[in-house]
C-alpha positions as a Markdown table, in Angstrom:
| # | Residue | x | y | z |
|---|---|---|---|---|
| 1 | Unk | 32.2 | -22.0 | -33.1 |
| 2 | Unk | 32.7 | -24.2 | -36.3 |
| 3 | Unk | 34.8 | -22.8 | -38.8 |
| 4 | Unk | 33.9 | -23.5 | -42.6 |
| 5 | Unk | 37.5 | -23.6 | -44.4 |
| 6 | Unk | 37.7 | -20.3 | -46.1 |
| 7 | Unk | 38.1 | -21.9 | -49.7 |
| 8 | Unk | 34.9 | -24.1 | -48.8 |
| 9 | Unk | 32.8 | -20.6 | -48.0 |
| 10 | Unk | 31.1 | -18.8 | -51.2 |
| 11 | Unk | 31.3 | -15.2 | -50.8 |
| 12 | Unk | 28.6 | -13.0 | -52.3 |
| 13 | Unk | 29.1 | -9.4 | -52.6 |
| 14 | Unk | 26.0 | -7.3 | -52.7 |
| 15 | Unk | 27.5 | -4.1 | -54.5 |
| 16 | Unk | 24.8 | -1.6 | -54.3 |
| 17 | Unk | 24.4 | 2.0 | -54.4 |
| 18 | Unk | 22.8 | 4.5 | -51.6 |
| 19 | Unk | 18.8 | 4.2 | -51.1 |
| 20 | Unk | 18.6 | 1.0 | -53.5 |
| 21 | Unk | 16.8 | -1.5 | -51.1 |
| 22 | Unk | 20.4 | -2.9 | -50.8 |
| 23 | Unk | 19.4 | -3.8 | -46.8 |
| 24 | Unk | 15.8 | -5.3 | -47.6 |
| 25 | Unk | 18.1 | -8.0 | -50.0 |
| 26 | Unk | 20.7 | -8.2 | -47.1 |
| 27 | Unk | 17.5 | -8.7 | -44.9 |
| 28 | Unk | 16.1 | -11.6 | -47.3 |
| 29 | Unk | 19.7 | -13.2 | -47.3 |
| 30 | Unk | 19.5 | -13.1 | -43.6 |
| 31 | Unk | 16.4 | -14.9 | -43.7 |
| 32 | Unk | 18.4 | -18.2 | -45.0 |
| 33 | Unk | 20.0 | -21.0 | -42.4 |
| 34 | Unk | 23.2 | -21.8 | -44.7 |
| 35 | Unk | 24.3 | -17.7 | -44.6 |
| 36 | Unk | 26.2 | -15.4 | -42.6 |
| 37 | Unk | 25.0 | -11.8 | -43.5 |
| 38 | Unk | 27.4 | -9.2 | -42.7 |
| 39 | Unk | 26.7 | -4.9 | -43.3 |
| 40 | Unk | 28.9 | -2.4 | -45.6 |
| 41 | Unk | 32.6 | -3.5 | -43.7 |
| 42 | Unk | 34.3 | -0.9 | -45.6 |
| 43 | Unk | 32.5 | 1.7 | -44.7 |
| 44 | Unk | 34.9 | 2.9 | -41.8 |
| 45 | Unk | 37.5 | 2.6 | -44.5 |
| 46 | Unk | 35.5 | 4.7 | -46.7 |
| 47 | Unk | 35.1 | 7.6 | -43.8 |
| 48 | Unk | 38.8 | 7.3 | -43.2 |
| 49 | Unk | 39.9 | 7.6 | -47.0 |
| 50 | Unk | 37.2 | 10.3 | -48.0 |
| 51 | Unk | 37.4 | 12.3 | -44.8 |
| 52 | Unk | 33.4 | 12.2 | -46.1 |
| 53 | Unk | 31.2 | 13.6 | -42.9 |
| 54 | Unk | 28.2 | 11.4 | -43.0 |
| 55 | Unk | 25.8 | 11.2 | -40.2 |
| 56 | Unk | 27.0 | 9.2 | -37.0 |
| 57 | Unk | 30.9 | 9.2 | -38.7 |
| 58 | Unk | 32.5 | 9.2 | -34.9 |
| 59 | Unk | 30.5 | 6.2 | -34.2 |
| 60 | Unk | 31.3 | 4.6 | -37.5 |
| 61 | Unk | 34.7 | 4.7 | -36.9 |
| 62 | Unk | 34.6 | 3.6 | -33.6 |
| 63 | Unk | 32.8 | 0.2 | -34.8 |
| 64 | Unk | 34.7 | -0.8 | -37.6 |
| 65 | Unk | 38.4 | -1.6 | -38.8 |
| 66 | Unk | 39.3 | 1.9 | -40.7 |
| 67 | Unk | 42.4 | -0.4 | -43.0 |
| 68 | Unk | 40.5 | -1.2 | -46.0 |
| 69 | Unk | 42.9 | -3.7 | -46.8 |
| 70 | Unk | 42.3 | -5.7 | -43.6 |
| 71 | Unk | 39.1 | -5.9 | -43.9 |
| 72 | Unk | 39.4 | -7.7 | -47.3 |
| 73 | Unk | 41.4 | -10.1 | -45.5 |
| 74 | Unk | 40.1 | -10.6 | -42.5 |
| 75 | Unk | 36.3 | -10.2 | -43.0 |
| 76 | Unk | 35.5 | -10.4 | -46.8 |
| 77 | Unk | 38.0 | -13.2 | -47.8 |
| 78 | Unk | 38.1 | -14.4 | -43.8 |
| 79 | Unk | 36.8 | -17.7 | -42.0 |
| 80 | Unk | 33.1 | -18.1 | -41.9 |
| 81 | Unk | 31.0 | -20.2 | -39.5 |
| 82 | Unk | 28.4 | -20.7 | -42.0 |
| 83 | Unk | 29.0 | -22.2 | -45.9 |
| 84 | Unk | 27.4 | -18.9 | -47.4 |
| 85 | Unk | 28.8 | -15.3 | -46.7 |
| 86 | Unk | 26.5 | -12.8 | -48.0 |
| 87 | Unk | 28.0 | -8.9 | -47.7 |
| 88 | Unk | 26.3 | -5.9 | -48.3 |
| 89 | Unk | 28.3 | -3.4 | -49.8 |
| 90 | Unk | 28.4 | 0.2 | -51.1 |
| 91 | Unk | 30.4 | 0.5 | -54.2 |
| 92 | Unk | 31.8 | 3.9 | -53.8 |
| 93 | Unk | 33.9 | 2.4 | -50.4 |
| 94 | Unk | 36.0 | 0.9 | -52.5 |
| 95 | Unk | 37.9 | 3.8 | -52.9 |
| 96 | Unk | 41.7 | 3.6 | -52.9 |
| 97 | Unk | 41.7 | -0.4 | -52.4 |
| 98 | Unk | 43.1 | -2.8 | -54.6 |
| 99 | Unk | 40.2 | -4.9 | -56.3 |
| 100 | Unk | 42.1 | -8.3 | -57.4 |
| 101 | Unk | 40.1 | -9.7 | -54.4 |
| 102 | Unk | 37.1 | -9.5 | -56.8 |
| 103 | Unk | 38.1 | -12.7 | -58.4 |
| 104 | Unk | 37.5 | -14.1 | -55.5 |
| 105 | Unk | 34.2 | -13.2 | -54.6 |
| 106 | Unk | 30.8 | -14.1 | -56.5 |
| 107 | Unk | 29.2 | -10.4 | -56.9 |
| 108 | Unk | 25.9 | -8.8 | -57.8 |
| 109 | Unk | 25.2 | -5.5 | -58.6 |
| 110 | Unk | 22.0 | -3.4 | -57.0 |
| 111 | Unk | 21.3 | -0.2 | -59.3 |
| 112 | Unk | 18.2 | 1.7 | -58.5 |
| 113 | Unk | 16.7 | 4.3 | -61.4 |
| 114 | Unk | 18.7 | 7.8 | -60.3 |
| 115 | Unk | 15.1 | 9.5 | -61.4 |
| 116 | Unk | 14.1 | 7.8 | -58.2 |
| 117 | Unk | 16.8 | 7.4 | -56.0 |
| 118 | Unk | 18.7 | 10.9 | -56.2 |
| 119 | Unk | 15.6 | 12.9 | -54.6 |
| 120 | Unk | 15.7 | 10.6 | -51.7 |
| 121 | Unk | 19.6 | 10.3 | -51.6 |
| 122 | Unk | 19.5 | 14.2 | -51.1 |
| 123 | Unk | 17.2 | 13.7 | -48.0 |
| 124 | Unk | 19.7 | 12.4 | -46.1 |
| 125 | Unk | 23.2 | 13.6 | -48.0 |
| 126 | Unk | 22.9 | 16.9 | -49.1 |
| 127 | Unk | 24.7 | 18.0 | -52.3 |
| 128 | Unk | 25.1 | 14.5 | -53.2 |
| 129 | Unk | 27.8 | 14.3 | -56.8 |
| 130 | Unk | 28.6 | 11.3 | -59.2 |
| 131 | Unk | 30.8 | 9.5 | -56.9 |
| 132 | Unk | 28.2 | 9.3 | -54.0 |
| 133 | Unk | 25.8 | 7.7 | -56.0 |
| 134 | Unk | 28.0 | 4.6 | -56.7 |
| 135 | Unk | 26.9 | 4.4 | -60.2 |
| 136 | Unk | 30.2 | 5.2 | -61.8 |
| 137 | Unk | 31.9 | 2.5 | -59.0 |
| 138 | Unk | 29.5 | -0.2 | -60.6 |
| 139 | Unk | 30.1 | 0.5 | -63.9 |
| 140 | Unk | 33.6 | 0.0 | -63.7 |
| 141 | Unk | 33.9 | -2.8 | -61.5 |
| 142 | Unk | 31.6 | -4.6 | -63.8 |
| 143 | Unk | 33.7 | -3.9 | -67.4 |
| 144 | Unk | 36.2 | -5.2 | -65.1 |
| 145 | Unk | 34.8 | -8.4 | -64.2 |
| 146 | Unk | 33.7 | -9.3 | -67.6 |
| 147 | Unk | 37.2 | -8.8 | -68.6 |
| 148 | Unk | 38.4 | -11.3 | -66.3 |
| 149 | Unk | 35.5 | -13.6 | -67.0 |
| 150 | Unk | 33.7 | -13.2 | -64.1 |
| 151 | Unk | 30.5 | -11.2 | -65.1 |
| 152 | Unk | 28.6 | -10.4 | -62.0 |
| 153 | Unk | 24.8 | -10.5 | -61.9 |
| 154 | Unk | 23.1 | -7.2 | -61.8 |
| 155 | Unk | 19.0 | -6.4 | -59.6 |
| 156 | Unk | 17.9 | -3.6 | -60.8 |
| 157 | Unk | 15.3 | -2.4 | -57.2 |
| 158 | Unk | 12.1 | -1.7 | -59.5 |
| 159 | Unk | 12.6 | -4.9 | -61.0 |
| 160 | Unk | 13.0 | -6.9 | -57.8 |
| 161 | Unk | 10.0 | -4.6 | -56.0 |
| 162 | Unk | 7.7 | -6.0 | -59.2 |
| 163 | Unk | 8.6 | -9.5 | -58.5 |
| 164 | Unk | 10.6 | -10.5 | -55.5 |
| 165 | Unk | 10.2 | -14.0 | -55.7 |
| 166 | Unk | 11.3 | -14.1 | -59.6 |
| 167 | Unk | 14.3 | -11.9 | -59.6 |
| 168 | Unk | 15.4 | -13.7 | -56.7 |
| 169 | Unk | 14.5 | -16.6 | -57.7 |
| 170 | Unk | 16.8 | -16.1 | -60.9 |
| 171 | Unk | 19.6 | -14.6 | -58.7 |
| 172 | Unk | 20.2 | -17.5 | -56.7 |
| 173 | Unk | 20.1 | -19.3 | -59.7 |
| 174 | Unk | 22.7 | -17.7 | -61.6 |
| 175 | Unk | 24.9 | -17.8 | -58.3 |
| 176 | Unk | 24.3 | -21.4 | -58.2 |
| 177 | Unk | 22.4 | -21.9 | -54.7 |
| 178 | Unk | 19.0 | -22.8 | -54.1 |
| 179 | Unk | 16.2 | -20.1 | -53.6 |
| 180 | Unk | 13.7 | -20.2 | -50.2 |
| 181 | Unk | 10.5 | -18.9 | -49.9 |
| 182 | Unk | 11.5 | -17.8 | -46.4 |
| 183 | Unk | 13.7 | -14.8 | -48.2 |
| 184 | Unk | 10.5 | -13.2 | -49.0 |
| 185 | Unk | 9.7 | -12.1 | -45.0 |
| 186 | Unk | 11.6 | -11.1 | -41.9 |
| 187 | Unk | 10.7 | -10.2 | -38.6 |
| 188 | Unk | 9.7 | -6.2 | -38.4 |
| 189 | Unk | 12.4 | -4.1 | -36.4 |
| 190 | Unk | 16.5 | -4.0 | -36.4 |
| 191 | Unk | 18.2 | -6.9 | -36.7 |
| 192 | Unk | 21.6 | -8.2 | -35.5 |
| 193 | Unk | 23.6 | -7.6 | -38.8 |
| 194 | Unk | 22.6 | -4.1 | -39.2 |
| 195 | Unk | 25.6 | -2.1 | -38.6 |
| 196 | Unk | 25.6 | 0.8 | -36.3 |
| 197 | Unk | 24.3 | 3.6 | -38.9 |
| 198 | Unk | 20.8 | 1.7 | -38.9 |
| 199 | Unk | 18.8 | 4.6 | -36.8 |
| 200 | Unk | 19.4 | 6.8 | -39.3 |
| 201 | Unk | 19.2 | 4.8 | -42.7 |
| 202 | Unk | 17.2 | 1.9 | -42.1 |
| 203 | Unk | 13.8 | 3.6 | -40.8 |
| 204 | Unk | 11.7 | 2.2 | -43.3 |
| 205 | Unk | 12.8 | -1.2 | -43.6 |
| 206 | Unk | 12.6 | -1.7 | -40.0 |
| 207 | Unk | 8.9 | -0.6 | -40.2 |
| 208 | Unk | 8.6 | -3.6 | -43.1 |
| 209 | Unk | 8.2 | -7.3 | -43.0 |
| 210 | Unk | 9.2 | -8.5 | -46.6 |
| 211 | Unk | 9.6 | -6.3 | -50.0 |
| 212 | Unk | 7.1 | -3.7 | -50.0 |
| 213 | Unk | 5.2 | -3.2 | -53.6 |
| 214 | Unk | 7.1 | -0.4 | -55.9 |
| 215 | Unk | 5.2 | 2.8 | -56.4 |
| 216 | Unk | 6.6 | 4.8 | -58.9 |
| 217 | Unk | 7.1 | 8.4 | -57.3 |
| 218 | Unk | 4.4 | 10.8 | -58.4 |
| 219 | Unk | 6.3 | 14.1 | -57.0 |
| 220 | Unk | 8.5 | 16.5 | -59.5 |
| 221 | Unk | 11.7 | 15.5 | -60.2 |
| 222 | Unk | 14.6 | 18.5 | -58.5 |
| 223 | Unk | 15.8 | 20.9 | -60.8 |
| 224 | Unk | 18.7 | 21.2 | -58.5 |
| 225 | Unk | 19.7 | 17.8 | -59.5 |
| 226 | Unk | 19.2 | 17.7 | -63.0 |
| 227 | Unk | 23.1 | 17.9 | -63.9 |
| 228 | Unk | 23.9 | 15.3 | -61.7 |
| 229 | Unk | 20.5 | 12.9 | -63.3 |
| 230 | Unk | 22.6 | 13.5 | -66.3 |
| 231 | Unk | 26.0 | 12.2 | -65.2 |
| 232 | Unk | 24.2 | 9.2 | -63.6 |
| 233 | Unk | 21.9 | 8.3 | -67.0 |
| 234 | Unk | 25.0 | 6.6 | -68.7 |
| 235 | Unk | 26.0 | 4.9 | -66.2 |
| 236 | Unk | 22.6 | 3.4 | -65.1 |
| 237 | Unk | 21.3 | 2.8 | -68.4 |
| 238 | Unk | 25.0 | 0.6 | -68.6 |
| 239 | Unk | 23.8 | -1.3 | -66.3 |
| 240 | Unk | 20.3 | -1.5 | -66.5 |
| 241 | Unk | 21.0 | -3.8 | -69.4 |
| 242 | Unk | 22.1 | -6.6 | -67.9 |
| 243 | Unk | 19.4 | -6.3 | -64.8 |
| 244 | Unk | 17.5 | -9.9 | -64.1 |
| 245 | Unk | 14.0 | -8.4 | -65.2 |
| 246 | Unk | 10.4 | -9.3 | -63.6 |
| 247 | Unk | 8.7 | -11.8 | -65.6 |
């Protein structure tokens, strides 16, 4: 297999939080001939360091290289066999990990309103907190990157869902590679990329064939999670500034 030379490959870092349509982008990255796509590497390391029990954790563990640090190397800054390396992420699974490799990366941010994505994040995690929403990660990381000078772009999912083509369209832009139509579809069902925790996350995406159209949620927001909406508001609203918006 040709190998690009690892300072020839641009390496985009999808940093998203949980239940953010983080795999339908990853999906739409897939879509393009010039990118390798690869699914949340640190999440192993993430297990490992957070002794977190998600759902399928054994399995997790037993797929992926638990040394956070290796994986930087080896997979995230490693040889690619196409000029694009597109890597979903979660940003809480940077925990404990040194993130000078940053610099190195060209990185986006995927935020999701918590109004919206906390009922459904407590589906499938119960007693979600702060940390497992990733919002507090992404707020961080991106002061930090606009202190180095390397300001990361920032999708905000109701803003993509509105206008897939636009926001993308101005993503690609900003990360300085040309935009396809072909990002807009995919075939319906799992895909290679998806890593091993896609029969229990990825149900409805597998059931889609491009970005769906964003319905706002019509049910009553938990009471049970109102301190938490409250933690996440700062954070999000942070964010939510910089967001590419839909035109």
């Amino acid at each position: 297999m040709l190998q690009i030379g690892v300072n020839e490959t641009r390496r985009i870092c999808l940093w998203s939080g949980p239940r953010s349509v983080s795999t339908a982008v990853m999906y739409a990255f897939a879509q393009r001939r010039d990118t390798r796509v690869v699914d949340e590497p640190l999440y192993a390391h993430y297990l490992t360091v957070s002794g977190a029990m998600h759902p399928g954790r054994e399995e997790i563990l037993a797929s992926q290289d638990t040394d956070g640090s290796r994986v930087v190397r080896d997979v995230i800054l490693g040889p690619s066999d196409l000029p694009i390396l597109f890597i979903k992420q979660m940003a809480h699974h940077m925990l404990d990990l040194d993130v000078q490799f940053l610099a190195e990366t060209e990185n986006a941010f995927l935020i999701r309103d918590p109004t919206e994505m906390l009922p459904s994040l407590a589906n499938l995690a119960p007693d979600p907190d702060l940390d497992s929403t990733g919002l507090r990660w992404q707020s961080d990381l991106h002061r930090r990157l606009v202190r180095i000078g390397c300001p990361p772009i920032v999708l905000d999912a109701k803003e993509l869902l509105l206008n897939p083509g636009g926001v993308l369209r101005a993503a690609c832009s900003s990360l300085g590679i040309e935009f396809y139509e072909r990002m807009l579809s995919w075939p319906s069902g799992p895909r290679p990329e998806d890593g091993v925790w896609a029969p229990l996350w990825y149900h409805n995406v597998h059931e889609s064939t491009g970005f769906g159209p964003y319905r706002k949620k019509t049910d009553p927001f938990p009471g049970s999670l109102n301190s938490l909406l409250q933690e996440c508001r700062p954070h999000y609203e942070y964010l939510y500034g910089f967001a590419i918006k839909a035109m």
